[in-house]
C-alpha positions in Angstrom: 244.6 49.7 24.8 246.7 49.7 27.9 246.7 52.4 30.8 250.0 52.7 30.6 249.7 53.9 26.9 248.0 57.6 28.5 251.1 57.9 31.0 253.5 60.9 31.3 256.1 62.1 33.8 254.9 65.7 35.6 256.9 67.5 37.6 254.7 68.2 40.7 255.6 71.8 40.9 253.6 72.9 37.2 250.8 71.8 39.2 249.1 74.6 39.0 248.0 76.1 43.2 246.0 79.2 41.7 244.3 80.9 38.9 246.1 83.9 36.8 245.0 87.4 37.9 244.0 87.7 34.5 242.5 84.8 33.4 242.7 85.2 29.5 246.5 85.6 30.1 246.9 81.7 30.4 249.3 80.3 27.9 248.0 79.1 25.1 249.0 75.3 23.0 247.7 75.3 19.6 247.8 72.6 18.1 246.9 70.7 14.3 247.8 67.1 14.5 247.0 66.7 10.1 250.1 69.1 9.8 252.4 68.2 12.7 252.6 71.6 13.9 252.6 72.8 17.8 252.9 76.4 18.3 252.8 79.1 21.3 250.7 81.9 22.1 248.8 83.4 24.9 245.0 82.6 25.8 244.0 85.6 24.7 245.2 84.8 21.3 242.6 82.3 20.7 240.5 85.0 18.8 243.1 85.1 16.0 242.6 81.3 15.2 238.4 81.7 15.4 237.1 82.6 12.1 234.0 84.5 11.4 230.8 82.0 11.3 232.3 79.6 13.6 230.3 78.5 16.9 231.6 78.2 20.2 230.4 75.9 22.4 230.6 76.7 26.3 229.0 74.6 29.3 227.7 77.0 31.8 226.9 74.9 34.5 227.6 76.6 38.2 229.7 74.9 40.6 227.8 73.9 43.9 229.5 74.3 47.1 229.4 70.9 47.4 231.9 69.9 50.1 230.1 69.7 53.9 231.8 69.2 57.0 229.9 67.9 60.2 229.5 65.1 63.0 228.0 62.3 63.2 224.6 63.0 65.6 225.4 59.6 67.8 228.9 59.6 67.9 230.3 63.2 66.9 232.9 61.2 64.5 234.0 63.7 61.9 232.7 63.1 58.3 232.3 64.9 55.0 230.1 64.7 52.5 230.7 65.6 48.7 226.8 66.2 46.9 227.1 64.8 43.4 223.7 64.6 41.9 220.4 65.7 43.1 218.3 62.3 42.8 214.8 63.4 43.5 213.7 66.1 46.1 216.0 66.4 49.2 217.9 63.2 48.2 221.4 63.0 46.7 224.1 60.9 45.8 227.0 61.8 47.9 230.8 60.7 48.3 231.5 60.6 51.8 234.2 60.2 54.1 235.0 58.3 55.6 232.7 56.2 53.9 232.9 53.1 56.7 231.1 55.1 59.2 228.4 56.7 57.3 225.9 53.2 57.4 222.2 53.1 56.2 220.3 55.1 59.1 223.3 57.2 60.0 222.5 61.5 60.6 225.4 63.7 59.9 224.8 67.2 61.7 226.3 70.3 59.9 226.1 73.9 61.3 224.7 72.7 64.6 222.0 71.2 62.8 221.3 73.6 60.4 221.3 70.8 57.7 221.2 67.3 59.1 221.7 64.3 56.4 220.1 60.9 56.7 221.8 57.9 54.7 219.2 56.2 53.2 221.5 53.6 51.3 225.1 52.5 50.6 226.0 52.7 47.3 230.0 51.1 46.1 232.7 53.3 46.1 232.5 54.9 48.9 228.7 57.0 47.8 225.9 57.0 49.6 222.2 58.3 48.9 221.7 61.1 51.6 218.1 62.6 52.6 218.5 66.4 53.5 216.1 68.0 56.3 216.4 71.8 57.1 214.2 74.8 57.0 214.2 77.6 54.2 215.7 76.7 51.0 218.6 74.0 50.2 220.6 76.2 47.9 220.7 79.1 50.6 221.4 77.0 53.6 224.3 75.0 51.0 226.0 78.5 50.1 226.0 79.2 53.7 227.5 75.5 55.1 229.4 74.5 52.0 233.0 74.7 50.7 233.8 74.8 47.2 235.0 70.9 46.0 238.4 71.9 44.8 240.7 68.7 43.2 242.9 67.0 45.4 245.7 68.2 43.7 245.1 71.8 44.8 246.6 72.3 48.2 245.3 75.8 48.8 242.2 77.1 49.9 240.3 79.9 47.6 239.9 83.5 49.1 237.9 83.7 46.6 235.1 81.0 45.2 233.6 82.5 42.3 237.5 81.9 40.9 236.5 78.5 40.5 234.0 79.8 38.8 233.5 80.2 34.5 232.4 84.3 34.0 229.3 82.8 32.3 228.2 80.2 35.0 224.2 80.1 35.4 222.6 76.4 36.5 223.8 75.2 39.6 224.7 71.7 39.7 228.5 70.4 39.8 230.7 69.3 41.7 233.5 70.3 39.6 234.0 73.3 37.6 234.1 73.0 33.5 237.8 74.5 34.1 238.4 74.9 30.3 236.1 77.9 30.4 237.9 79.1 33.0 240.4 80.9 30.5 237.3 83.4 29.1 236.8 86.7 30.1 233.6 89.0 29.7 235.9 91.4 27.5 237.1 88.6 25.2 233.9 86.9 24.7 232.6 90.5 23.1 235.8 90.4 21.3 234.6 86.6 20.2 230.8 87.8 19.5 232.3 90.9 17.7 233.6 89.4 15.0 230.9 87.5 14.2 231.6 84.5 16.2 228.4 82.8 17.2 228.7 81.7 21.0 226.4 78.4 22.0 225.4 77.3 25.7 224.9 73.8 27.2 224.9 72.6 30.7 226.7 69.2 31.7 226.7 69.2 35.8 230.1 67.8 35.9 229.9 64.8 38.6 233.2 62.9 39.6 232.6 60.1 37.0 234.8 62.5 34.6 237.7 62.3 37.1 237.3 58.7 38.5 240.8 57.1 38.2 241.2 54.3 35.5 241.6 51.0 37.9 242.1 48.5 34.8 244.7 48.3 33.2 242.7 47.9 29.5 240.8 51.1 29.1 237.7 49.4 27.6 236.8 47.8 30.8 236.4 51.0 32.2 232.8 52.1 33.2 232.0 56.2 33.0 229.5 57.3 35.9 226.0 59.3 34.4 226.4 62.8 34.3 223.3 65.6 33.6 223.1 67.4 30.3 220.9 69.2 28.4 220.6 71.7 25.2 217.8 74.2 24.3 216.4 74.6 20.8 218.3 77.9 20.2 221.2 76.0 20.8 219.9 72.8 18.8 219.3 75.3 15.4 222.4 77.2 15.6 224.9 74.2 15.6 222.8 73.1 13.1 222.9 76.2 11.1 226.5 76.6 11.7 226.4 73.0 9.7 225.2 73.6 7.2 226.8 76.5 6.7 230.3 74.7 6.7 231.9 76.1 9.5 233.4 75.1 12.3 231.9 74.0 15.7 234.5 74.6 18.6 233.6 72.5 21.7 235.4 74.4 25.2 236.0 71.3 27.2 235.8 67.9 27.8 232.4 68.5 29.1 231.3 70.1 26.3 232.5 67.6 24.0 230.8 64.2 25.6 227.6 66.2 26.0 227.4 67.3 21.8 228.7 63.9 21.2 225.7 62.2 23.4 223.3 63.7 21.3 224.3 63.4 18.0 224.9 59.9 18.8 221.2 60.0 19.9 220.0 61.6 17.3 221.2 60.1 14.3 224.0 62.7 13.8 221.9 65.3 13.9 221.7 68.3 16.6 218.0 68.6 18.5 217.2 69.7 22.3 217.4 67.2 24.4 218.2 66.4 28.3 218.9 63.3 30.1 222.2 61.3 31.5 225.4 60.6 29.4 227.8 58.0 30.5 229.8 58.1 27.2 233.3 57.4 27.2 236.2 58.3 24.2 238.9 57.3 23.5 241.3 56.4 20.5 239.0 54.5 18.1 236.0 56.8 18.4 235.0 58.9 15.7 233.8 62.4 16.6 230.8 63.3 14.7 229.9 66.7 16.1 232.7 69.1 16.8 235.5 70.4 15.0 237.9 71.9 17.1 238.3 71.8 20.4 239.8 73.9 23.6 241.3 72.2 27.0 243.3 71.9 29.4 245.9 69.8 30.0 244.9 66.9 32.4 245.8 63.7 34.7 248.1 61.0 32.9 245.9 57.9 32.8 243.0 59.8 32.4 239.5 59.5 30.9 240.3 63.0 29.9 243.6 62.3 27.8 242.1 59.6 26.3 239.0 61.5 24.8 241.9 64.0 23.1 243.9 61.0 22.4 240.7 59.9 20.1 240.8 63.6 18.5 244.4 64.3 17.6 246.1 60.2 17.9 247.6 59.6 20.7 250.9 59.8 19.8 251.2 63.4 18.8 249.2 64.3 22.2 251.6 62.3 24.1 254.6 64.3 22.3 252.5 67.7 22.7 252.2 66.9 26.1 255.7 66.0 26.5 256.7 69.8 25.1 254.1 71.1 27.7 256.7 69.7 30.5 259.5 71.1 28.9 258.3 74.3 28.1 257.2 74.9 31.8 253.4 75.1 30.7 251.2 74.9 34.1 248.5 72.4 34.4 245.3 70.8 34.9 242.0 73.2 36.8 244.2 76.5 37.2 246.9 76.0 34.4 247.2 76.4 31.0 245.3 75.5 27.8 245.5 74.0 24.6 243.5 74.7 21.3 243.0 71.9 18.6 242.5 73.4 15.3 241.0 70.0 13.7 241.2 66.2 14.6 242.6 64.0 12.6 239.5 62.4 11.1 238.4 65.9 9.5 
């Protein structure tokens, strides 16, 4: 299929700057692609179309704050590192910037040399494997240095990180927030539990991979970076049970999505607990295996992201959907608004 095929106009100001005081009071897409239909409601309206027995699916990764700002120790040139994944010990894979001055021996100094960072290799694409000295504890010395990584497309700083944040974040480890979740509040997920919704977590430490830009212009040449995922047991039995029981799984997120998807794949269809690296990539063609329904936001034209709906809902009445979403003023991508797909069209 051709990039161009996952293209749409945006106007640049339903780019959405900041979150919703309320973050359940998003607007809300639904959307059923087997019977055509596109309707309007509120996020907070989501309850109504999740039915008793059902099991929602939410990645509770925490965001790190990942971005670091310092000079280089020889020079004092100004560079930034982005942490991506944790390789072993004090070593990660960073994006830095800019990437031509950060060579294989170079220390990058932040807070005075609170945290100094050693390249130890120079990976493509601008990453580089970075070896962390310091005293005390990373994540403590990180909270203090860091900044939170927010898109490129968001031109204002937070006042307030944890807004960048799902309510229900636990394992630290992205670089990006799961910004589906982002719609959830504590009150509606009791609502959610309440009536008898079962309420499943996984983590997937969302790296940059997800939001690489396509460079080719046929979408199967495109190679997905590795991203961290794992599910417990307890998680493993209740999608299992919910199976069985002929209801519906409902992933929250893209994340979500390729993580349930790894592991049936893996696992011959079947749910079981399981870690490791996923580097799976959807799009129109695939056929989804483990979910049901899904919720997301509305993201980048040529995306990875658009293409894994695309292969949920066809991409033609995604690309019309998306098309409404414009001319009904919907906001988009991290901060905006959401959509919910009752059913793909290969239920």
């Amino acid at each position: 299929m051709e990039l161009s095929d996952f293209d749409y106009d945006l106007p640049e100001e339903l780019i959405a700057q900041t979150p919703l005081k309320n973050r359940a009071a998003s607007r809300l897409m639904v959307l059923n692609p087997n019977k055509d239909r596109i309707a309007h409601h509120t996020f907070g309206e989501i309850i109504d179309y999740l039915n008793p027995g059902d099991c929602l699916v939410l990645n509770d990764t925490k965001v790190l704050p990942a971005r670091l700002i310092g000079h280089k120790e020889d020079t004092g040139a100004k560079i930034e590192l982005l942490l991506l994944k944790q390789k072993e010990g004090d070593t990660w894979e960073c994006l830095a910037k800019p990437a031509k001055r950060v060579h294989q021996g170079a220390r990058v100094s932040f807070g005075n040399g609170m945290l100094v960072g050693e390249c130890t290799e120079e990976l493509d694409e601008g990453r580089r494997l970075v070896n962390f000295h310091y005293e005390g504890i990373f994540y403590e010395v990180l909270d203090a240095l860091g900044k939170m990584p927010l898109p490129p497309y968001i031109k204002k700083q937070l006042n307030d990180p944890d807004l960048y944040q799902t309510v229900y974040a636990k394992h630290r480890g992205s670089a990006a927030a799961p910004t589906a979740g982002l719609h959830f509040t504590k009150e509606l997920l009791a609502e959610i539990q309440k009536k008898g919704i079962h309420i499943v977590f996984i983590t997937l430490h969302v790296g940059l991979g997800t939001f690489r830009p396509v460079k080719v212009d046929k979408i199967e040449e495109h190679t997905m970076h590795s991203e961290f995922y794992q599910m417990s047991a307890q998680a493993a039995e209740q999608l299992t049970k919910t199976r069985a029981e002929g209801k519906r799984i409902i992933a929250c997120g893209t994340t979500v999505i390729r993580t349930l998807e790894t592991i049936t794949e893996k696992c011959d269809g079947k749910f079981e607990e399981a870690s490791g690296w996923t580097d799976i990539f959807i799009y129109p063609g695939y056929k989804y295996r483990a979910i049901d329904g899904m919720i997301t936001n509305f993201h980048l034209p040529k995306s990875t992201l658009i293409m894994l709906v695309s292969a949920f809902t066809g991409r033609e009445f995604i690309m019309r959907a998306y098309r409404e979403a414009v001319k009904e003023r919907y906001r988009f991508f991290s901060f905006g608004d959401a959509m919910f797909i009752e059913e793909g069209i290969s239920h």
